[in-house]
N, C-alpha and C positions, 0 to 999 in steps of 0.2 A: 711676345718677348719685348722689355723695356731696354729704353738704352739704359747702359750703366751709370751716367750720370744724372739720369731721373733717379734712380734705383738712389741711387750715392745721396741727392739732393732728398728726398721724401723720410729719407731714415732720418736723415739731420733735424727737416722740419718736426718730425713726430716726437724727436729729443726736446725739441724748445719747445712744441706744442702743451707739453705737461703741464704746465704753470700758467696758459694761455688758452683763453677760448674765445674761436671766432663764431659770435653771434651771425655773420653775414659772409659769402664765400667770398673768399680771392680768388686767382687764377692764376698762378705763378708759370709764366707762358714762357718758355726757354725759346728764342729763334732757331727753326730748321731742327729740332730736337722733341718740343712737346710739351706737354702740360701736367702742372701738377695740380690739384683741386685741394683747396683747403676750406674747411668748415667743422666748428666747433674745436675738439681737441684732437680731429683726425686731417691725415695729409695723405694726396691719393694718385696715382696716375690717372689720369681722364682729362676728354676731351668738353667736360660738362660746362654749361653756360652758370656765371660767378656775378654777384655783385660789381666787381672790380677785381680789375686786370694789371697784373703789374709785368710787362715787358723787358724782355731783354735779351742778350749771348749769350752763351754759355761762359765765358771769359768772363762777361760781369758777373753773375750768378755766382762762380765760383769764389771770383773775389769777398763777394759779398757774405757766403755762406761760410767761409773761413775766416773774418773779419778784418778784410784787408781794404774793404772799402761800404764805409756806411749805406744805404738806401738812397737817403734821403741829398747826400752828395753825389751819388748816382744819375737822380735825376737833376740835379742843378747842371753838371757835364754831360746831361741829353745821353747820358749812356741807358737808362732807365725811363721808358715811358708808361704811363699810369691812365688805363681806361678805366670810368664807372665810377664807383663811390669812392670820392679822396680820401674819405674818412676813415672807411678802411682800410683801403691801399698804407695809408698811414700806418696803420696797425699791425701791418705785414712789417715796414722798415722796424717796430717798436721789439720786433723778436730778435732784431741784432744791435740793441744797444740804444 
């Protein structure tokens, strides 16, 4: 059983994944909650090892994923830290604007 805000967070991604494919995984790491796996045009609950990692609460996640606060200002106010390839971690922020 997942928690409801993976469940919440992995539908969203799979919405904006349509138009987007990730050549190389993310890890969209929720703290004290879990991990989503993203690769290609699919988004997944798992604990699987990613290219890059992008960190965070579920507070900012949620902001994030509702568009109440960019990525990429995220990590400028250390709310959002980014393990692994910046390159793609980038390309994670590039799905909210």
């Amino acid at each position: 059983m997942t928690d409801p805000f993976l469940d919440m967070a992995t539908a969203e991604l799979l919405t904006r994944l349509k138009d987007v494919e990730f050549e190389k995984s993310v890890s969209m790491r929720v703290s004290d909650v879990g991990n989503i796996f993203i690769l290609g045009h699919d988004a997944q609950v798992s604990d699987a090892r990613a290219d890059a990692a992008v960190i965070a609460s579920q507070e900012t996640f949620t902001k994030i994923l509702h568009g109440e606060l960019h990525p990429m200002k995220a990590v400028m106010f250390g709310k959002l830290k980014i393990v692994g390839d910046a390159k793609t971690a980038m390309k994670f922020g590039s799905l909210f604007g």
